[in-house]
C-alpha positions as CSV (number, residue, x, y, z in Angstrom):
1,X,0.0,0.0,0.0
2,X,2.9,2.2,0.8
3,X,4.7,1.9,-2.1
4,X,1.4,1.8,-4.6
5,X,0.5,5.5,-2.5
6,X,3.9,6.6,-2.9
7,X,3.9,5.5,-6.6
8,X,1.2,7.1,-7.5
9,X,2.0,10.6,-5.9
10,X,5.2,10.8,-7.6
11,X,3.7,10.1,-11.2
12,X,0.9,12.1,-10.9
13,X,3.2,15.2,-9.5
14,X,5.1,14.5,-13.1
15,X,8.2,12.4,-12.1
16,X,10.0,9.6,-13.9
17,X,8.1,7.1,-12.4
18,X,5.2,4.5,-13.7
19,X,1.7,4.9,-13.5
20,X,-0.2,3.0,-11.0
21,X,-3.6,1.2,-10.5
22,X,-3.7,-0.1,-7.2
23,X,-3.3,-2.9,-5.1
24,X,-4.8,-6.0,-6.0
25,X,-4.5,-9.4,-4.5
26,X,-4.1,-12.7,-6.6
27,X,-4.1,-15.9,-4.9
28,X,-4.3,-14.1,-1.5
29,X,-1.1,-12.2,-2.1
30,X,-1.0,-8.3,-2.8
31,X,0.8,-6.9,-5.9
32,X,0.7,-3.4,-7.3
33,X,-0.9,-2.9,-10.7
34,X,2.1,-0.5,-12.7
35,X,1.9,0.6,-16.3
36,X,4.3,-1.6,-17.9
37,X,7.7,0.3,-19.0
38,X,9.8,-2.0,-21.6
39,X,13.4,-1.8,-21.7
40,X,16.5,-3.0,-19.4
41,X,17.2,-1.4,-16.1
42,X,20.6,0.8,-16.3
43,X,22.5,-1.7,-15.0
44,X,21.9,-4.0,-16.8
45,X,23.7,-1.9,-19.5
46,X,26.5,-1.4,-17.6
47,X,27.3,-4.8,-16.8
48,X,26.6,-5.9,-20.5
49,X,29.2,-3.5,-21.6
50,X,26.5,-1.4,-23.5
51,X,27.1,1.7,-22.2
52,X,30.2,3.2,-21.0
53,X,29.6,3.6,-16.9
54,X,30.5,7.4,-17.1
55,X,28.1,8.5,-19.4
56,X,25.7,5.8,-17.7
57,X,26.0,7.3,-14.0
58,X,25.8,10.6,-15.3
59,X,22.6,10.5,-17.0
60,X,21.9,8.5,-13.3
61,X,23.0,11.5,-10.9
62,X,20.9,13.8,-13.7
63,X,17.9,11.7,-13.1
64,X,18.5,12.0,-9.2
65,X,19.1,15.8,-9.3
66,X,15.8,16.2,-11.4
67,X,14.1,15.0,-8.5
68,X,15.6,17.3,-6.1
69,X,14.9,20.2,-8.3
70,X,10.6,19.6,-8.8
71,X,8.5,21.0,-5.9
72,X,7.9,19.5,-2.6
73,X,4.9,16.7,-3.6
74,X,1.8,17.0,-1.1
75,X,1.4,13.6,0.5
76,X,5.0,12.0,0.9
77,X,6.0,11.1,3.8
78,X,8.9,12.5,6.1
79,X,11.9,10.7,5.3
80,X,13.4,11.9,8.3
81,X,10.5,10.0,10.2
82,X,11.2,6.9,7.9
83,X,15.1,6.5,9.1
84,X,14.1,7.6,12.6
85,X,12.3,4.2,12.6
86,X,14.7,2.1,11.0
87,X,17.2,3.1,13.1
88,X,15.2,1.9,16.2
89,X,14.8,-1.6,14.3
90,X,18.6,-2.0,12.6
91,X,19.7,-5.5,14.1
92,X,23.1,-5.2,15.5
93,X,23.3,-2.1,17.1
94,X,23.9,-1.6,20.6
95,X,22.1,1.3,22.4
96,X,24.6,3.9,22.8
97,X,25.0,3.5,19.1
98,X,21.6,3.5,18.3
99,X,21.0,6.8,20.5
100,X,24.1,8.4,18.7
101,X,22.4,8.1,15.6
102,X,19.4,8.9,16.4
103,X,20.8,12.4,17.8
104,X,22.9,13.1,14.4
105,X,19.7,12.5,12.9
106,X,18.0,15.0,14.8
107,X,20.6,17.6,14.0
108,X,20.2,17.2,10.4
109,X,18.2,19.5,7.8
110,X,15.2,17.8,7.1
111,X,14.4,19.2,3.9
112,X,11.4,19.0,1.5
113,X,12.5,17.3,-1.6
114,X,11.2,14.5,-3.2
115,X,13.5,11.6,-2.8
116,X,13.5,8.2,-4.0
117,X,15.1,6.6,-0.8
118,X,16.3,3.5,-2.9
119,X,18.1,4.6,-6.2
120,X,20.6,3.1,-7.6
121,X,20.9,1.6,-11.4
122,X,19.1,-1.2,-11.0
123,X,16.1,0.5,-10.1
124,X,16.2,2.7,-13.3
125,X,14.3,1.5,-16.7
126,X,16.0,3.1,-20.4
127,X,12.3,2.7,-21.9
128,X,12.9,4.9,-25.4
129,X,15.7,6.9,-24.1
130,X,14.3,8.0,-21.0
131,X,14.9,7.0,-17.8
132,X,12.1,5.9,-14.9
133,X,12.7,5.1,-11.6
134,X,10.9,2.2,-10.1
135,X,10.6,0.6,-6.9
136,X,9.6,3.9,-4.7
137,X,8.7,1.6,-1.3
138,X,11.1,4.0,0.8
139,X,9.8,7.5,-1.4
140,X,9.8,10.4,0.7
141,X,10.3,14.2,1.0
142,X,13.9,14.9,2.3
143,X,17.1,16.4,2.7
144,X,19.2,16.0,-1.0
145,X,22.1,14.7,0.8
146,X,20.2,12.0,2.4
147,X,19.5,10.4,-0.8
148,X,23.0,11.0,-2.2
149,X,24.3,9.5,0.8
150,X,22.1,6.3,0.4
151,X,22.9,6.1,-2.8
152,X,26.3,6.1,-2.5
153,X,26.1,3.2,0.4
154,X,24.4,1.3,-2.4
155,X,27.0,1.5,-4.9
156,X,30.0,0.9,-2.0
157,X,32.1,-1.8,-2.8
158,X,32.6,-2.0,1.1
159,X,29.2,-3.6,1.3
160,X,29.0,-5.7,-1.7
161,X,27.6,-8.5,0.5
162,X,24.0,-9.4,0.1
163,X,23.8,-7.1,-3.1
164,X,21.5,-9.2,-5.1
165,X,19.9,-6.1,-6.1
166,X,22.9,-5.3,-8.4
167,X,23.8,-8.6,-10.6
168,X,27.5,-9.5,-11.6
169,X,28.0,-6.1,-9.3
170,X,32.2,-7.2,-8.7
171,X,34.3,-5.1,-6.2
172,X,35.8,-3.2,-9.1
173,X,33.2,-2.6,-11.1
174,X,31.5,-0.8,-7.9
175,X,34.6,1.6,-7.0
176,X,34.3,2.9,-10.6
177,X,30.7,3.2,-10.4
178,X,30.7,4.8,-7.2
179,X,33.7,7.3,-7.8
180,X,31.8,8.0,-11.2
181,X,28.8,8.9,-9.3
182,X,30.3,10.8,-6.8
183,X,32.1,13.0,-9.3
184,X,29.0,13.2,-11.3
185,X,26.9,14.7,-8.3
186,X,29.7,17.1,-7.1
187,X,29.7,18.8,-10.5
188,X,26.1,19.6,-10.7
189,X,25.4,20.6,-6.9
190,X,27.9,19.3,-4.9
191,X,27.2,18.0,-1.3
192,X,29.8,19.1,0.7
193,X,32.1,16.3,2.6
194,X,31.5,17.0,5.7
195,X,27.5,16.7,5.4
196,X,27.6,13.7,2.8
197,X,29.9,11.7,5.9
198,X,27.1,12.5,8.3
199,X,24.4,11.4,6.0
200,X,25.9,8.2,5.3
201,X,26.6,7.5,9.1
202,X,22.9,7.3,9.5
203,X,22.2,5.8,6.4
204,X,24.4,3.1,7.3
205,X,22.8,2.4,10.5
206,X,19.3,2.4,9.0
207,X,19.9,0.3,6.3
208,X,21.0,-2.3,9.4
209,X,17.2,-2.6,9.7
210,X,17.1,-3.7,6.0
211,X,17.3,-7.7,5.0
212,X,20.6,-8.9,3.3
213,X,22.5,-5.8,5.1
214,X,26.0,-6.1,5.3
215,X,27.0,-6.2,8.8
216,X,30.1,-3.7,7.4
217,X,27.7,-1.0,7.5
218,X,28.3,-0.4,11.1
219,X,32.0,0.6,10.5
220,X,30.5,3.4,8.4
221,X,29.1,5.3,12.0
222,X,31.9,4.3,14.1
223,X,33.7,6.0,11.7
224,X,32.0,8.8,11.6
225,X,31.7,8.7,15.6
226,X,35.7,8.7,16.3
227,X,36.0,11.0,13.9
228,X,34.3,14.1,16.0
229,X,36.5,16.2,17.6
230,X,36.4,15.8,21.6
Protein backbone atom coordinates (compact mmCIF):
# COMPACT_ATOMS: atom_id res chain seq x y z
CA UNK A 1 0.00 0.00 0.00
CA UNK A 2 2.89 2.21 0.76
CA UNK A 3 4.68 1.91 -2.10
CA UNK A 4 1.42 1.84 -4.60
CA UNK A 5 0.54 5.45 -2.49
CA UNK A 6 3.93 6.59 -2.88
CA UNK A 7 3.94 5.54 -6.60
CA UNK A 8 1.17 7.12 -7.53
CA UNK A 9 1.98 10.56 -5.86
CA UNK A 10 5.22 10.84 -7.64
CA UNK A 11 3.70 10.11 -11.18
CA UNK A 12 0.88 12.08 -10.91
CA UNK A 13 3.17 15.16 -9.49
CA UNK A 14 5.08 14.54 -13.10
CA UNK A 15 8.19 12.38 -12.09
CA UNK A 16 10.04 9.61 -13.94
CA UNK A 17 8.07 7.11 -12.38
CA UNK A 18 5.21 4.52 -13.74
CA UNK A 19 1.74 4.95 -13.52
CA UNK A 20 -0.25 2.96 -11.00
CA UNK A 21 -3.56 1.20 -10.51
CA UNK A 22 -3.75 -0.05 -7.18
CA UNK A 23 -3.29 -2.92 -5.07
CA UNK A 24 -4.81 -6.02 -6.04
CA UNK A 25 -4.54 -9.42 -4.50
CA UNK A 26 -4.14 -12.66 -6.58
CA UNK A 27 -4.13 -15.91 -4.91
CA UNK A 28 -4.32 -14.10 -1.46
CA UNK A 29 -1.10 -12.21 -2.07
CA UNK A 30 -1.00 -8.35 -2.81
CA UNK A 31 0.82 -6.94 -5.91
CA UNK A 32 0.73 -3.43 -7.34
CA UNK A 33 -0.91 -2.90 -10.67
CA UNK A 34 2.12 -0.51 -12.73
CA UNK A 35 1.90 0.57 -16.28
CA UNK A 36 4.33 -1.62 -17.91
CA UNK A 37 7.73 0.27 -18.98
CA UNK A 38 9.77 -1.98 -21.57
CA UNK A 39 13.43 -1.76 -21.72
CA UNK A 40 16.54 -3.03 -19.44
CA UNK A 41 17.22 -1.41 -16.09
CA UNK A 42 20.62 0.78 -16.25
CA UNK A 43 22.49 -1.75 -15.04
CA UNK A 44 21.86 -4.00 -16.77
CA UNK A 45 23.69 -1.91 -19.54
CA UNK A 46 26.52 -1.37 -17.58
CA UNK A 47 27.33 -4.82 -16.80
CA UNK A 48 26.63 -5.88 -20.47
CA UNK A 49 29.23 -3.46 -21.59
CA UNK A 50 26.48 -1.40 -23.46
CA UNK A 51 27.06 1.72 -22.23
CA UNK A 52 30.18 3.23 -21.01
CA UNK A 53 29.60 3.61 -16.91
CA UNK A 54 30.53 7.45 -17.12
CA UNK A 55 28.05 8.49 -19.38
CA UNK A 56 25.72 5.82 -17.66
CA UNK A 57 25.98 7.32 -13.99
CA UNK A 58 25.79 10.62 -15.35
CA UNK A 59 22.64 10.49 -17.00
CA UNK A 60 21.87 8.49 -13.34
CA UNK A 61 23.03 11.54 -10.92
CA UNK A 62 20.93 13.81 -13.66
CA UNK A 63 17.91 11.70 -13.14
CA UNK A 64 18.46 11.97 -9.19
CA UNK A 65 19.07 15.78 -9.35
CA UNK A 66 15.76 16.24 -11.43
CA UNK A 67 14.09 15.02 -8.50
CA UNK A 68 15.56 17.28 -6.07
CA UNK A 69 14.94 20.17 -8.29
CA UNK A 70 10.55 19.56 -8.77
CA UNK A 71 8.49 21.03 -5.94
CA UNK A 72 7.91 19.49 -2.56
CA UNK A 73 4.93 16.68 -3.64
CA UNK A 74 1.79 17.00 -1.09
CA UNK A 75 1.44 13.64 0.52
CA UNK A 76 4.96 12.03 0.88
CA UNK A 77 6.03 11.05 3.77
CA UNK A 78 8.87 12.49 6.09
CA UNK A 79 11.92 10.71 5.32
CA UNK A 80 13.44 11.91 8.27
CA UNK A 81 10.54 9.99 10.19
CA UNK A 82 11.16 6.86 7.94
CA UNK A 83 15.14 6.51 9.06
CA UNK A 84 14.11 7.58 12.65
CA UNK A 85 12.27 4.21 12.62
CA UNK A 86 14.66 2.12 10.99
CA UNK A 87 17.25 3.15 13.08
CA UNK A 88 15.17 1.87 16.23
CA UNK A 89 14.83 -1.65 14.33
CA UNK A 90 18.63 -2.00 12.60
CA UNK A 91 19.72 -5.46 14.10
CA UNK A 92 23.13 -5.24 15.49
CA UNK A 93 23.33 -2.06 17.11
CA UNK A 94 23.85 -1.62 20.61
CA UNK A 95 22.09 1.31 22.35
CA UNK A 96 24.59 3.94 22.81
CA UNK A 97 25.01 3.53 19.06
CA UNK A 98 21.65 3.52 18.29
CA UNK A 99 20.96 6.76 20.46
CA UNK A 100 24.07 8.37 18.69
CA UNK A 101 22.43 8.14 15.60
CA UNK A 102 19.39 8.90 16.36
CA UNK A 103 20.82 12.38 17.80
CA UNK A 104 22.93 13.08 14.37
CA UNK A 105 19.66 12.50 12.86
CA UNK A 106 17.99 15.04 14.76
CA UNK A 107 20.64 17.56 14.00
CA UNK A 108 20.23 17.21 10.38
CA UNK A 109 18.19 19.45 7.84
CA UNK A 110 15.24 17.85 7.07
CA UNK A 111 14.37 19.21 3.93
CA UNK A 112 11.42 19.02 1.47
CA UNK A 113 12.53 17.33 -1.64
CA UNK A 114 11.22 14.54 -3.25
CA UNK A 115 13.52 11.65 -2.79
CA UNK A 116 13.45 8.22 -4.03
CA UNK A 117 15.12 6.64 -0.81
CA UNK A 118 16.26 3.51 -2.90
CA UNK A 119 18.15 4.62 -6.18
CA UNK A 120 20.63 3.10 -7.59
CA UNK A 121 20.92 1.63 -11.45
CA UNK A 122 19.12 -1.19 -10.96
CA UNK A 123 16.08 0.51 -10.06
CA UNK A 124 16.21 2.69 -13.26
CA UNK A 125 14.28 1.51 -16.73
CA UNK A 126 16.02 3.05 -20.40
CA UNK A 127 12.28 2.75 -21.86
CA UNK A 128 12.90 4.94 -25.40
CA UNK A 129 15.72 6.94 -24.12
CA UNK A 130 14.32 8.01 -21.01
CA UNK A 131 14.92 6.98 -17.76
CA UNK A 132 12.09 5.87 -14.90
CA UNK A 133 12.71 5.13 -11.62
CA UNK A 134 10.93 2.21 -10.09
CA UNK A 135 10.64 0.64 -6.85
CA UNK A 136 9.60 3.90 -4.71
CA UNK A 137 8.74 1.58 -1.34
CA UNK A 138 11.13 3.96 0.85
CA UNK A 139 9.77 7.52 -1.37
CA UNK A 140 9.83 10.44 0.66
CA UNK A 141 10.30 14.23 1.03
CA UNK A 142 13.91 14.93 2.34
CA UNK A 143 17.12 16.43 2.74
CA UNK A 144 19.17 16.03 -1.04
CA UNK A 145 22.09 14.71 0.78
CA UNK A 146 20.22 11.96 2.44
CA UNK A 147 19.51 10.44 -0.79
CA UNK A 148 22.97 11.04 -2.24
CA UNK A 149 24.35 9.45 0.84
CA UNK A 150 22.07 6.32 0.38
CA UNK A 151 22.90 6.08 -2.84
CA UNK A 152 26.34 6.07 -2.52
CA UNK A 153 26.06 3.25 0.44
CA UNK A 154 24.38 1.30 -2.43
CA UNK A 155 27.03 1.46 -4.87
CA UNK A 156 30.01 0.89 -2.05
CA UNK A 157 32.06 -1.84 -2.76
CA UNK A 158 32.62 -2.01 1.05
CA UNK A 159 29.23 -3.60 1.34
CA UNK A 160 29.04 -5.72 -1.73
CA UNK A 161 27.64 -8.53 0.50
CA UNK A 162 24.00 -9.43 0.09
CA UNK A 163 23.84 -7.09 -3.15
CA UNK A 164 21.53 -9.19 -5.11
CA UNK A 165 19.88 -6.14 -6.12
CA UNK A 166 22.89 -5.34 -8.35
CA UNK A 167 23.80 -8.65 -10.64
CA UNK A 168 27.48 -9.46 -11.61
CA UNK A 169 27.99 -6.11 -9.26
CA UNK A 170 32.24 -7.16 -8.73
CA UNK A 171 34.28 -5.07 -6.25
CA UNK A 172 35.80 -3.15 -9.14
CA UNK A 173 33.18 -2.56 -11.14
CA UNK A 174 31.50 -0.79 -7.95
CA UNK A 175 34.55 1.62 -6.99
CA UNK A 176 34.34 2.90 -10.64
CA UNK A 177 30.73 3.19 -10.44
CA UNK A 178 30.72 4.80 -7.24
CA UNK A 179 33.73 7.26 -7.79
CA UNK A 180 31.85 7.97 -11.15
CA UNK A 181 28.85 8.92 -9.28
CA UNK A 182 30.26 10.78 -6.78
CA UNK A 183 32.14 13.03 -9.33
CA UNK A 184 28.95 13.24 -11.29
CA UNK A 185 26.88 14.68 -8.30
CA UNK A 186 29.65 17.15 -7.14
CA UNK A 187 29.70 18.76 -10.55
CA UNK A 188 26.12 19.63 -10.68
CA UNK A 189 25.36 20.61 -6.91
CA UNK A 190 27.95 19.30 -4.91
CA UNK A 191 27.19 17.97 -1.26
CA UNK A 192 29.80 19.11 0.70
CA UNK A 193 32.10 16.29 2.55
CA UNK A 194 31.52 16.99 5.68
CA UNK A 195 27.51 16.66 5.37
CA UNK A 196 27.60 13.70 2.83
CA UNK A 197 29.85 11.72 5.86
CA UNK A 198 27.06 12.54 8.27
CA UNK A 199 24.38 11.42 6.01
CA UNK A 200 25.94 8.20 5.33
CA UNK A 201 26.63 7.47 9.13
CA UNK A 202 22.91 7.26 9.54
CA UNK A 203 22.22 5.80 6.40
CA UNK A 204 24.39 3.08 7.25
CA UNK A 205 22.84 2.37 10.46
CA UNK A 206 19.31 2.40 9.04
CA UNK A 207 19.89 0.31 6.29
CA UNK A 208 21.03 -2.28 9.44
CA UNK A 209 17.23 -2.60 9.67
CA UNK A 210 17.06 -3.72 5.97
CA UNK A 211 17.32 -7.67 5.00
CA UNK A 212 20.56 -8.87 3.28
CA UNK A 213 22.46 -5.83 5.11
CA UNK A 214 25.99 -6.07 5.29
CA UNK A 215 27.05 -6.18 8.82
CA UNK A 216 30.08 -3.74 7.42
CA UNK A 217 27.72 -1.04 7.48
CA UNK A 218 28.34 -0.39 11.10
CA UNK A 219 31.96 0.61 10.46
CA UNK A 220 30.53 3.43 8.43
CA UNK A 221 29.11 5.32 12.03
CA UNK A 222 31.87 4.31 14.13
CA UNK A 223 33.69 6.00 11.66
CA UNK A 224 31.99 8.85 11.64
CA UNK A 225 31.67 8.69 15.60
CA UNK A 226 35.73 8.73 16.27
CA UNK A 227 36.00 11.00 13.91
CA UNK A 228 34.35 14.08 15.97
CA UNK A 229 36.45 16.24 17.64
CA UNK A 230 36.37 15.79 21.59
Amino acid sequence: DREAEVTSLVHRAGLPAPATDGVVRVAGRPGIVFERIDGPSLWDGIVAGDVAVEAAIDRFAGLQAELFRARPVPGLPSLAARLAAKIAEADGVDEADRLGASELLGRLPAGDAPCHGDLHPGNVLVSRGRLIAIDWHDGAAGHPVADVARTSILLDPAFLGGRSFLGGATAPLLTRVKAAYLAAVDARDGTGETSLRAWRAVQAVARLAEPGAAPALLGEWHAWREAIPG
